[in-house]
Backbone as a ProteinNet text record, in pm:
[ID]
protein_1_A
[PRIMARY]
XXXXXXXXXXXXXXXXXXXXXXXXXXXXXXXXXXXXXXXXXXXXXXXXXXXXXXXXXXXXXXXXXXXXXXXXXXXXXXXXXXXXXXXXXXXXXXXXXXXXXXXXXXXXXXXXXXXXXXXXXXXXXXXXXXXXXXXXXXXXXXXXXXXXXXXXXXXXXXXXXXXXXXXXXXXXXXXXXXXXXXXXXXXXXXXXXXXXXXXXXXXXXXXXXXXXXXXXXXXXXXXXXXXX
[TERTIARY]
2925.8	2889.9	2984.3	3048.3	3126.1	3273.2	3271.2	3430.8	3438.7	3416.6	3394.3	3480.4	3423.6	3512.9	3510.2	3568	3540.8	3406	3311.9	3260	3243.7	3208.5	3214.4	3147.4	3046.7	2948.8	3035.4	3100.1	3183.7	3294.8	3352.2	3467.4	3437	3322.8	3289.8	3226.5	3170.6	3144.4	3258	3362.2	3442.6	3563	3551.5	3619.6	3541.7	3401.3	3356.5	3365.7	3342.8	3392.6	3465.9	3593.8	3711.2	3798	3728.1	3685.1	3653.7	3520.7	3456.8	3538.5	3593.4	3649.6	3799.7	3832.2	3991.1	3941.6	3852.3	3819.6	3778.1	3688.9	3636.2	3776.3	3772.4	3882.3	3852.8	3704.5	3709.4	3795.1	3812.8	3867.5	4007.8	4056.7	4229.8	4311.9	4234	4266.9	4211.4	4197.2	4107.3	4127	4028.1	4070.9	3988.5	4048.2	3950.4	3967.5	3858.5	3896.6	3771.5	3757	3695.2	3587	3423.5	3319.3	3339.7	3261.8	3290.6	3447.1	3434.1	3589.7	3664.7	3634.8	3715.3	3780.1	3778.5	3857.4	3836	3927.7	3943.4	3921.5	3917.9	3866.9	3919.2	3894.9	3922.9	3990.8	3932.1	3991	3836.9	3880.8	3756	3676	3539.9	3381.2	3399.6	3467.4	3460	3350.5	3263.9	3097.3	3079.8	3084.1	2996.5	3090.1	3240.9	3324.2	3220.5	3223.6	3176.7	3008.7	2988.2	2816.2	2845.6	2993.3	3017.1	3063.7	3045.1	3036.8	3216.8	3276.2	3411.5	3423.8	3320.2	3338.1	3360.3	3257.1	3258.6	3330.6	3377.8	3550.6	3613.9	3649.6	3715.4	3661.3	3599.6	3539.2	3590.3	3510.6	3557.1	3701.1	3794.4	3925.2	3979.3	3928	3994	3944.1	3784.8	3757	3826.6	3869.6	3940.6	4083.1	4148.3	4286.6	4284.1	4173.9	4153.6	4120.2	4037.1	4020.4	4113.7	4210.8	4288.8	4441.2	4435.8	4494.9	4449.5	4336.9	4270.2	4309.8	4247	4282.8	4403.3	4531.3	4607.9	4674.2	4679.5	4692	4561.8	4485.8	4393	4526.7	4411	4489.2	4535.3	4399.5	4446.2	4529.2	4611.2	4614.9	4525.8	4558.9	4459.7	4524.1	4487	4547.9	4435.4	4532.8	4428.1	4459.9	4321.6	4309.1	4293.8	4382.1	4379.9	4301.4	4188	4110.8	4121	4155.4	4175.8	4200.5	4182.6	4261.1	4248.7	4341.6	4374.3	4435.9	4342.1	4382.1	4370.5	4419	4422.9	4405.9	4267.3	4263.8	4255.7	4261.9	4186	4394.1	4449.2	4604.5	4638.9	4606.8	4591.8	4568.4	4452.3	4391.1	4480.9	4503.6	4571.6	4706.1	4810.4	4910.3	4919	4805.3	4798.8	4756.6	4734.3	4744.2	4813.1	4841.8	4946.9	5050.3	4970.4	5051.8	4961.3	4938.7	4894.3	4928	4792.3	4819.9	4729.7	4816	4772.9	4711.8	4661.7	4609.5	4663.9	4635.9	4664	4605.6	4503.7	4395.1	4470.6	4557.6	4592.6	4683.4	4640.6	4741	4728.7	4774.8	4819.3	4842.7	4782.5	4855.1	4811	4970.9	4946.2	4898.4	4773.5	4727.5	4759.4	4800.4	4779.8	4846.9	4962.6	5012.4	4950.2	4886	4826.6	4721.4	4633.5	4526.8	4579.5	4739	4788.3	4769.2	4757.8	4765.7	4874.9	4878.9	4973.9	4913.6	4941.4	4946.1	5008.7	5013.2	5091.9	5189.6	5278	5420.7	5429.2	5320.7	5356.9	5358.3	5302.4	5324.8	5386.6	5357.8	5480.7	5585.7	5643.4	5830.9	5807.6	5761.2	5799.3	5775.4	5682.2	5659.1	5752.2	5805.6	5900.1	6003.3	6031.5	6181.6	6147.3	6268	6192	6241.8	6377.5	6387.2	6283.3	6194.1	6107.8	5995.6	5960.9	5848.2	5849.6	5983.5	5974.2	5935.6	5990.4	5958	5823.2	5712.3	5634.6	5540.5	5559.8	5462.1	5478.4	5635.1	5675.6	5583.2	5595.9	5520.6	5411.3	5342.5	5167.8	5154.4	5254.3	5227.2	5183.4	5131.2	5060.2	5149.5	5155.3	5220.2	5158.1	5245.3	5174.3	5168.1	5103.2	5075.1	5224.5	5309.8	5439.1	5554.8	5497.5	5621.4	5577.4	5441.3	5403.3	5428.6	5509.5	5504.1	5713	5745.7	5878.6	5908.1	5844.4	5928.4	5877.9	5805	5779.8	5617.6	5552.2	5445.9	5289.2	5343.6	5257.1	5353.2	5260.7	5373.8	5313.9	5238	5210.8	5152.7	5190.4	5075	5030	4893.6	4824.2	4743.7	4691.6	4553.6	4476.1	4371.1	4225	4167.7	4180.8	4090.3	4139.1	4256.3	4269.1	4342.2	4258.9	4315.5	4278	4130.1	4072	4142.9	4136.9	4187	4314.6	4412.1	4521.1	4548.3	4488.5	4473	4383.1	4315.6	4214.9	4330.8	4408.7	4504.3	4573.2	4676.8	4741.8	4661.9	4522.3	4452.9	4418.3	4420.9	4423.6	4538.7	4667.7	4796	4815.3	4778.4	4783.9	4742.2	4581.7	4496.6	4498.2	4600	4601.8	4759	4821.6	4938.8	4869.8	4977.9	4928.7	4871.3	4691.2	4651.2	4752.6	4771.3	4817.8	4969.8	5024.3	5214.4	5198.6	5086.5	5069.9	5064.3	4956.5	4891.5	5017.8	5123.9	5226.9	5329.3	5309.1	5429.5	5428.2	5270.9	5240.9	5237.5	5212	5253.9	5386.9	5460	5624.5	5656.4	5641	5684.5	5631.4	5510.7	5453.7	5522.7	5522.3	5579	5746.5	5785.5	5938	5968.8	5892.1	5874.8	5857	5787.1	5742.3	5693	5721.4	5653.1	5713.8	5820.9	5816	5757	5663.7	5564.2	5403.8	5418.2	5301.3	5285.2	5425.2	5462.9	5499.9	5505.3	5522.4	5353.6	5271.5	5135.3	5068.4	5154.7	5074.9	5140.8	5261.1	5334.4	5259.8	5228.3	5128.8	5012.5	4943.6	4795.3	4779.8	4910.9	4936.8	5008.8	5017.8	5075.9	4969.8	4860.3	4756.8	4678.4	4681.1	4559.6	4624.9	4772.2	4881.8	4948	4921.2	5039.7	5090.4	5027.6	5081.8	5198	5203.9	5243.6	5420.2	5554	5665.6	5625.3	5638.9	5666.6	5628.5	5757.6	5765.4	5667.3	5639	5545.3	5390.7	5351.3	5232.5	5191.6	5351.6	5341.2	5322.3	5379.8	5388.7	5219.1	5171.3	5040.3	4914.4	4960.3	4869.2	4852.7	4997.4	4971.3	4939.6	4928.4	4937	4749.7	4690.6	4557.1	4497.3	4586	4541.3	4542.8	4600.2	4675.2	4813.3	4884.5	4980.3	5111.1
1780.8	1916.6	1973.2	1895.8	1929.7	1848.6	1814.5	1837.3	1698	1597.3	1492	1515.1	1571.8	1644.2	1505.2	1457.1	1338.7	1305.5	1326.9	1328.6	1192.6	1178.3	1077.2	948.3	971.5	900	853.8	871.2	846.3	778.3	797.9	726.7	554.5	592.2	468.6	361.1	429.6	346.9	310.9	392.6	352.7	208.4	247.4	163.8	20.8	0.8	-96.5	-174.2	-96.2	-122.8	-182.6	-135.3	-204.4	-323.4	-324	-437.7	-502.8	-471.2	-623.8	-686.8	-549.4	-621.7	-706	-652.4	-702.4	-857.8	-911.8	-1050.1	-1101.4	-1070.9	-1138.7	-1133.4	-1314.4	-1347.8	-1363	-1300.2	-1240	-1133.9	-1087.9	-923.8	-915.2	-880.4	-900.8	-817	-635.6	-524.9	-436.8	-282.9	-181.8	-80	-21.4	179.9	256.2	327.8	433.6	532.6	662.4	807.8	885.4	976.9	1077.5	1125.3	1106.7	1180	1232.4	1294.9	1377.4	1477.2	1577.8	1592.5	1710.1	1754.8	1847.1	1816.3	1722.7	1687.4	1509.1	1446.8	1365	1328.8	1462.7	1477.7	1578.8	1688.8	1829.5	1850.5	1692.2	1642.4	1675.3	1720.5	1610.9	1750.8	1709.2	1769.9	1915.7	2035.5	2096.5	2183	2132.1	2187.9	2087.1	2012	1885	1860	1917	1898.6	2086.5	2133.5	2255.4	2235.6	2160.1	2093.1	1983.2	1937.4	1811.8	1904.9	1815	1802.2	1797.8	1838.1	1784.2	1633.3	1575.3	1442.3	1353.5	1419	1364.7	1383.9	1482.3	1567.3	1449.2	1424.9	1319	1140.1	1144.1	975.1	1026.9	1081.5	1113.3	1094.3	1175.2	1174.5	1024.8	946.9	771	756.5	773.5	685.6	688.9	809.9	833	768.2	767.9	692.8	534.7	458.6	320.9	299.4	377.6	375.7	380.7	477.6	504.3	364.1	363.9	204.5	77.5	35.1	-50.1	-109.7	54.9	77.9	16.6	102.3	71.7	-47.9	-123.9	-286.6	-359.7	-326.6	-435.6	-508.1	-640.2	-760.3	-733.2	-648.2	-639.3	-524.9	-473.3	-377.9	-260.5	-150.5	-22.3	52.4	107.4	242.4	318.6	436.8	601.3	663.9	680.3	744.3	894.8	970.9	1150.8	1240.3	1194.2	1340.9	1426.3	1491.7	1662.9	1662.2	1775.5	1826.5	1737.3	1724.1	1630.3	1668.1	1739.7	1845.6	1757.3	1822.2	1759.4	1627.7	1589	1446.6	1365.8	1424.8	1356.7	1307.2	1372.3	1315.8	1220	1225.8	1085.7	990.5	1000	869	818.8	932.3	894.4	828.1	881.8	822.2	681.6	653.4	587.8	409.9	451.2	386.2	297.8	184.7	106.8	228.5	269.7	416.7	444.7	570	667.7	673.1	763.8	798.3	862.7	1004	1149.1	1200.1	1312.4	1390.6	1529.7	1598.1	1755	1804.4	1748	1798.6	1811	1685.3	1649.3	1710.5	1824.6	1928.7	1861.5	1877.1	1770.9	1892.8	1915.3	2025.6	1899.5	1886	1812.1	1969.9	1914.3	2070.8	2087.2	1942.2	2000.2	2092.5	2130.9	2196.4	2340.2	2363.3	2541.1	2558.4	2423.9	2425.7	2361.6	2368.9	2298.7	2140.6	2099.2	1939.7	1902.9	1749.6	1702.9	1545	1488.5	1360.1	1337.2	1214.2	1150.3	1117.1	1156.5	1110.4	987.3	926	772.7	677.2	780.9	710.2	820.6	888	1001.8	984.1	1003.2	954.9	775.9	718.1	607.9	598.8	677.4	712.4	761.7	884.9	1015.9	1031.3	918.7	947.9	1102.4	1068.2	1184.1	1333.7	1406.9	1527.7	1551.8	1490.4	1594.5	1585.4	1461.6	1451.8	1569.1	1575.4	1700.3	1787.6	1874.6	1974.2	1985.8	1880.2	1913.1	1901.8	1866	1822.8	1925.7	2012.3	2115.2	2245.7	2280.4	2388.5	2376	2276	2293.1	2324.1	2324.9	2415.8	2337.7	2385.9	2260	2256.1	2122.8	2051	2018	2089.1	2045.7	1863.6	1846.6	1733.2	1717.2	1757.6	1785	1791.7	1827.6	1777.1	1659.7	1636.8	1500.8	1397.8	1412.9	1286.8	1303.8	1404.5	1418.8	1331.1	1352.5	1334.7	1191.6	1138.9	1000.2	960.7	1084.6	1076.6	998.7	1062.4	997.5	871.5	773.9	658.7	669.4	720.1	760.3	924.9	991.1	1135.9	1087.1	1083.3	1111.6	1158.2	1196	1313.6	1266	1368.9	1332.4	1202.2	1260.2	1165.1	1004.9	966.5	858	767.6	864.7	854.6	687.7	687.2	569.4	431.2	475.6	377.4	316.3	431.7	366.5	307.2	316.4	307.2	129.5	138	3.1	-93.3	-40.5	-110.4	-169.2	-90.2	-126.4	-233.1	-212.5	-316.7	-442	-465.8	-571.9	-633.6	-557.5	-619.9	-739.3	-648.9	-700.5	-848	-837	-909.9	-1009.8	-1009.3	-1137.8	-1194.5	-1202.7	-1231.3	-1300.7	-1409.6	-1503.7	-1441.7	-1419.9	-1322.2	-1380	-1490.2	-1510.7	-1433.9	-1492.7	-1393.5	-1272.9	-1196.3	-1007.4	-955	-1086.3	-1017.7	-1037.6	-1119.3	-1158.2	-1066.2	-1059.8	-894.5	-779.3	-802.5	-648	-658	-775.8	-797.7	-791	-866.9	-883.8	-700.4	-626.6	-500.4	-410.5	-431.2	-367.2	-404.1	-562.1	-604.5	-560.7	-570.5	-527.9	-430.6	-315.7	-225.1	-223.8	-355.3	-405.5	-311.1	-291.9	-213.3	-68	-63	83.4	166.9	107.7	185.3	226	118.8	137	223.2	187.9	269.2	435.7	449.6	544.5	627.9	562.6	558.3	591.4	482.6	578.4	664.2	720.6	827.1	961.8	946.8	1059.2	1101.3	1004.8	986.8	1003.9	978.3	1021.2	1184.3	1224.4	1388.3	1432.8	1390.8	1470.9	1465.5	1379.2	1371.5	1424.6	1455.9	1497.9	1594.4	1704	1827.4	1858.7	1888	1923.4	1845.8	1708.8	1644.2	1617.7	1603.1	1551.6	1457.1	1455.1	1334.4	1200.9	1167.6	1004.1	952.5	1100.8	1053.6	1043.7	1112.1	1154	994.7	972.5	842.3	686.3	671.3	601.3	580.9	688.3	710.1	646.3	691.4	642.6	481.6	418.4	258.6	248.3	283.1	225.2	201.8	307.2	322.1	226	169.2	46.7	-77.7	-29.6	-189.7	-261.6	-170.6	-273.7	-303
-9323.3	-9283	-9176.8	-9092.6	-9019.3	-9018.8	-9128.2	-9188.4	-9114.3	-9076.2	-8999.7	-8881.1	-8810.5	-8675	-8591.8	-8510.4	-8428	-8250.9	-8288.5	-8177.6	-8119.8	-7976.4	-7923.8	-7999.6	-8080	-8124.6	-8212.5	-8296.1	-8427.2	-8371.9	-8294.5	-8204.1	-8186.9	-8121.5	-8092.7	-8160.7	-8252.1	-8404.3	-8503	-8506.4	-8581.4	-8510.1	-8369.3	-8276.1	-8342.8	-8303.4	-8310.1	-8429.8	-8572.8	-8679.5	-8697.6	-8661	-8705.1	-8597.6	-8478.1	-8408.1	-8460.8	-8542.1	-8603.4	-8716.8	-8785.7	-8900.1	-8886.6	-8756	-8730.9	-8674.7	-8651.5	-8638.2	-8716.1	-8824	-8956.3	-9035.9	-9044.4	-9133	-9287.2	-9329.9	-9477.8	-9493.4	-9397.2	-9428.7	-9443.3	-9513.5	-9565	-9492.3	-9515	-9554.5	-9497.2	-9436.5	-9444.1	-9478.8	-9547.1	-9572.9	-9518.5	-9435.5	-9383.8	-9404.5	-9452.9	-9559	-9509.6	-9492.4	-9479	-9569.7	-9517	-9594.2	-9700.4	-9835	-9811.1	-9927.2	-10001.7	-10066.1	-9965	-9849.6	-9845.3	-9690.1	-9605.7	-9532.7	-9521.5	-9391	-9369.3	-9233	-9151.6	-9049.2	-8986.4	-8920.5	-8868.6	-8747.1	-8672	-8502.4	-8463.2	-8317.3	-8225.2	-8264.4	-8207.1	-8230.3	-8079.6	-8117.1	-8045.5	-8031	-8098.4	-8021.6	-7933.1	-7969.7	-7867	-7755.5	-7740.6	-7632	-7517	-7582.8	-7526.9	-7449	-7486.2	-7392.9	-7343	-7302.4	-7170.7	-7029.5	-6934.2	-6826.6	-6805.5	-6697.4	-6686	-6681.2	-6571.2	-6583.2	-6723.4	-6791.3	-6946.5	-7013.7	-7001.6	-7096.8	-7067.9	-6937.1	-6920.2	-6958.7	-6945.1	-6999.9	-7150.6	-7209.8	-7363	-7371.1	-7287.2	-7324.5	-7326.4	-7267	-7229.9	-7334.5	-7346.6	-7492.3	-7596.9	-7635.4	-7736.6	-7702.7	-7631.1	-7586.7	-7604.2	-7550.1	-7536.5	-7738.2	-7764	-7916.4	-8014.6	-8010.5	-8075.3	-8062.2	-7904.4	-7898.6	-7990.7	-7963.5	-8008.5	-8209.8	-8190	-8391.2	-8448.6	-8377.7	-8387.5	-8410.1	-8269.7	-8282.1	-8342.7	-8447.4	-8473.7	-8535.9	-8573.1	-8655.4	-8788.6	-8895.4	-8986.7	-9055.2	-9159.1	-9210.1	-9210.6	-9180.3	-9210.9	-9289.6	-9390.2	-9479.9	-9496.2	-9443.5	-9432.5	-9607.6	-9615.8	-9777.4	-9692.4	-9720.5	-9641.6	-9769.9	-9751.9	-9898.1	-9872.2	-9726.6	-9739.4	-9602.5	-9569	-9433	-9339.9	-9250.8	-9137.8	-9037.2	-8909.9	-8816.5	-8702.6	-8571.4	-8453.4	-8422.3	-8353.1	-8365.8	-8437.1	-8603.4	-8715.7	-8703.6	-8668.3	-8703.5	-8658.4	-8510	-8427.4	-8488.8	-8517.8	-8576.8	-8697.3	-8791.2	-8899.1	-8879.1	-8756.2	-8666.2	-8667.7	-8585.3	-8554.6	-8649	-8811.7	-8918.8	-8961.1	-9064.2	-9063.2	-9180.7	-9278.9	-9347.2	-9398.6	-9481	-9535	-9662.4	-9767.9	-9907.6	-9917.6	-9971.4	-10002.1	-10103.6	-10135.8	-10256.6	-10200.2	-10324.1	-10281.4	-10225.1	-10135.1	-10063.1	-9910.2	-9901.9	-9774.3	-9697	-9650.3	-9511.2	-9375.9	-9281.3	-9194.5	-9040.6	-8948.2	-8857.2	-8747.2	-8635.8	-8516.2	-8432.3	-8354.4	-8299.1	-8108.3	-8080.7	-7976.7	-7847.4	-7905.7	-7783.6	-7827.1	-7949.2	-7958.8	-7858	-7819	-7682.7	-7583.4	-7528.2	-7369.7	-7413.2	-7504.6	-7482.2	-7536.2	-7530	-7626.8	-7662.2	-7746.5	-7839.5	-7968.1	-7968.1	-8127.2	-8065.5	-7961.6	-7944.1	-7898.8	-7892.6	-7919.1	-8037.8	-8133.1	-8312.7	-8397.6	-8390.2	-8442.9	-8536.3	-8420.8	-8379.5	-8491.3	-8456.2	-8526.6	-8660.1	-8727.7	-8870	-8931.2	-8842	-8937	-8862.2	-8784.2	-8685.9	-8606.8	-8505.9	-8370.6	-8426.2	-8503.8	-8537.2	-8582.5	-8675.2	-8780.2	-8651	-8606	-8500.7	-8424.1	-8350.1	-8262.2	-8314.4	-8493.4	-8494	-8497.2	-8580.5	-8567.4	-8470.8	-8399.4	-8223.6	-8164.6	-8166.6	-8064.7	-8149	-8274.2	-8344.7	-8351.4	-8408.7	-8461.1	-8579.6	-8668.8	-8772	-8912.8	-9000.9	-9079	-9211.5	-9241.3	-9311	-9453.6	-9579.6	-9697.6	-9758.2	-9839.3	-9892.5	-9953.7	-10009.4	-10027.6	-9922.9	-9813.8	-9729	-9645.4	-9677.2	-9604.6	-9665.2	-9811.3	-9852.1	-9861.2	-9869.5	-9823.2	-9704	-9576.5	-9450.7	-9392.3	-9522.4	-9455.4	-9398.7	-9404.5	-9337.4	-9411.5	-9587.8	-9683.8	-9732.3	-9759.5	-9836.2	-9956.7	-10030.3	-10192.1	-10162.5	-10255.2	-10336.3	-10452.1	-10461.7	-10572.8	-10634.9	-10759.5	-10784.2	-10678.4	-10644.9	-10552.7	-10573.4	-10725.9	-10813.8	-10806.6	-10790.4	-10820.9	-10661	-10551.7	-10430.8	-10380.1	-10387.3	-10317.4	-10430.5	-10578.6	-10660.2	-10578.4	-10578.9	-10505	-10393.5	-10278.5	-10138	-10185.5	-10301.9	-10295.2	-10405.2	-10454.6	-10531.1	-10416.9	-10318.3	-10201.5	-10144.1	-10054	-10047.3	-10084.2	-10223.9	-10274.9	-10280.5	-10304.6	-10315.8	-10158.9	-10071.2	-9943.4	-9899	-9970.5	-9961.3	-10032.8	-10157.3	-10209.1	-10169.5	-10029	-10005.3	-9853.4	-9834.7	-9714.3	-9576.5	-9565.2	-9396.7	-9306.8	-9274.2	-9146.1	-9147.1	-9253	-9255	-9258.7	-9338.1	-9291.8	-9165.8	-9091.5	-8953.1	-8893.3	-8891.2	-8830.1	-8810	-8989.6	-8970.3	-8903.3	-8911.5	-8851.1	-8690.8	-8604.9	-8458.9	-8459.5	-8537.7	-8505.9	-8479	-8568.6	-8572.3	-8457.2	-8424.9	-8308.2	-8229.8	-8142.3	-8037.5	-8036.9	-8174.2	-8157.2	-8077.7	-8067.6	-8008	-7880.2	-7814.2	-7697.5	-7598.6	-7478.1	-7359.8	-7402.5	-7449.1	-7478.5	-7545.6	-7662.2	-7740.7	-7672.1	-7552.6	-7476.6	-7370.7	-7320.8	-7205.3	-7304.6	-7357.2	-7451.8	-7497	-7454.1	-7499.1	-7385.5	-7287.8	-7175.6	-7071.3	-7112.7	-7044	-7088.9	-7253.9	-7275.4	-7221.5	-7171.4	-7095.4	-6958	-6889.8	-6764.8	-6777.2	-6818.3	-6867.2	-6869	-6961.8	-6968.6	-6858.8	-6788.1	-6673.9	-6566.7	-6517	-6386.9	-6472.5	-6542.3	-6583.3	-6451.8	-6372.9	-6226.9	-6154.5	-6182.7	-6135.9	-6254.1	-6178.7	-6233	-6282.2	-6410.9	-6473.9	-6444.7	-6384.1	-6348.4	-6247.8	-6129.5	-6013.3	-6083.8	-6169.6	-6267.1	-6376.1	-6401.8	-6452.1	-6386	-6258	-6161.7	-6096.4	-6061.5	-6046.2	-6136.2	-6260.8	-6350.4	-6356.8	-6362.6	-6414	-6291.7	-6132.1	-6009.6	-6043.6	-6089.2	-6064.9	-6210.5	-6312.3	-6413.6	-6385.7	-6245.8	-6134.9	-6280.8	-6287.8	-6385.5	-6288.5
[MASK]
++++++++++++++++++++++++++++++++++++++++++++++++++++++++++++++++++++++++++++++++++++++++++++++++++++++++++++++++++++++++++++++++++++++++++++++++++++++++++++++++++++++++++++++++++++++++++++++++++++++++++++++++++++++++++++++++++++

C-alpha cells in the first residue's frame, strides 16, 4: 500500500532477517524483492519520518546506517530482484546488494541531494565506477531499466514475469558451488577494499551529521566520538 517505503519497523526486521540468515549455514543464497508488482521500495517512510521527534530523526538515521552496513557485509550472497521502482533509500539498500536483476518495471532515482542529503557514495562508485556515479548522485535524476542495465547497475533485464525465476536461478547456481569459497570471495573483495570502503562509509555519515563542519574536522569528530 505504500509502495514498501522503508520505515523504521521494516529496517529493523529486515536487518534482523538477514542477520539470521547470514549465520544459518543452510542458507547458500538470498533474494530480497519488493511486495507487491509496482515497486521495490520508494525509500524511507516519509509519513512516519514527519511524526518523529529530532532526537528520533536521528536514532532512525544511525539505524538505517548501522543496517545498511550490516546487510552489506553479511556472509552470504544477496541478490536484489528490482520489481519496480527503486527511489531514495530503497537505492541504498539496493547499493548496497551483492548485484541486482531488473524488469521493465525497474526505474532507479538516487534522491538524495533533491532533500540536502547525500548517500550511496560509499557503494555507488564501486558498482558503476565513479563518472557515471557522479553523474548520478550529483543530479537525482531517474534512471531507466535500460540504462540500468547499460551502466552496470543491473547485472540481468528481464520480463517482470520471469524476474524472481531468474534471480532464483542465480541463487541456486550459487548455492550449489562450495559455501565456504563463495563466502570467501565475497570477504576477499570487500576487504580488498579494506578501510577505505569504510572510511568511505563513514565520511558520508559524518557529512550528514557536521554539514557545518569542513570536512576532515566533521570527519575527525565523528570516529573520535566511535572511539576508533
Amino acid at each position: 500500500e505504500v509502495l514498501n517505503a522503508m520505515s523504521l519497523n521494516l529496517i529493523k526486521e529486515l536487518d534482523t532477517e538477514v542477520s539470521r540468515m547470514g549465520s544459518d549455514d543452510r542458507v547458500k543464497a538470498i533474494i530480497i524483492t519488493g511486495s507487491g508488482e509496482k515497486a521495490f521500495s520508494a525509500g524511507a517512510d516519509i509519513h512516519e519520518m514527519r511524526t518523529l521527534t529530532p532526537a528520533q530523526l536521528s536514532e532512525g538515521h544511525q539505524i538505517r546506517y548501522d543496517s545498511h552496513w550490516r546487510i552489506a557485509n553479511c556472509r552470504k550472497p544477496i541478490i536484489g530482484a528490482i520489481n519496480g521502482l527503486c527511489y531514495g533509500g530503497g537505492t541504498v539498500l539496493a547499493s548496497s546488494l551483492d548485484f541486482l536483476i531488473g524488469c521493465e518495471k525497474s526505474n532507479f532515482r538516487f534522491l538524495a541531494v533533491v532533500y540536502g542529503q547525500m548517500n550511496a557514495t560509499w557503494t555507488l562508485p564501486v558498482m558503476i565506477g565513479w563518472p557515471m556515479a557522479k553523474e548520478i548522485l550529483y543530479t537525482g535524476r531517474v534512471i531507466s531499466p535500460e540504462e540500468a542495465y547499460r551502466i552496470g547497475l543491473l547485472n540481468h533485464l528481464v520480463p517482470s514475469s520471469d524476474l524472481l525465476e531468474k534471480a532464483t536461478e542465480l541463487a541456486s547456481n550459487i548455492a550449489n558451488n562450495h559455501p565456504p569459497s563463495v563466502e570467501t570471495v565475497k570477504r576477499l573483495m570487500l576487504t580488498n577494499l579494506d578501510k577505505s570502503w569504510e572510511e568511505m562509509h563513514l565520511r558520508e555519515h559524518a557529512a550528514r551529521q557536521g554539514q557545518n563542519l569542513p570536512l576532515e574536522q566533521g570527519f575527525k569528530e565523528f570516529i573520535g566520538r566511535k572511539g576508533r
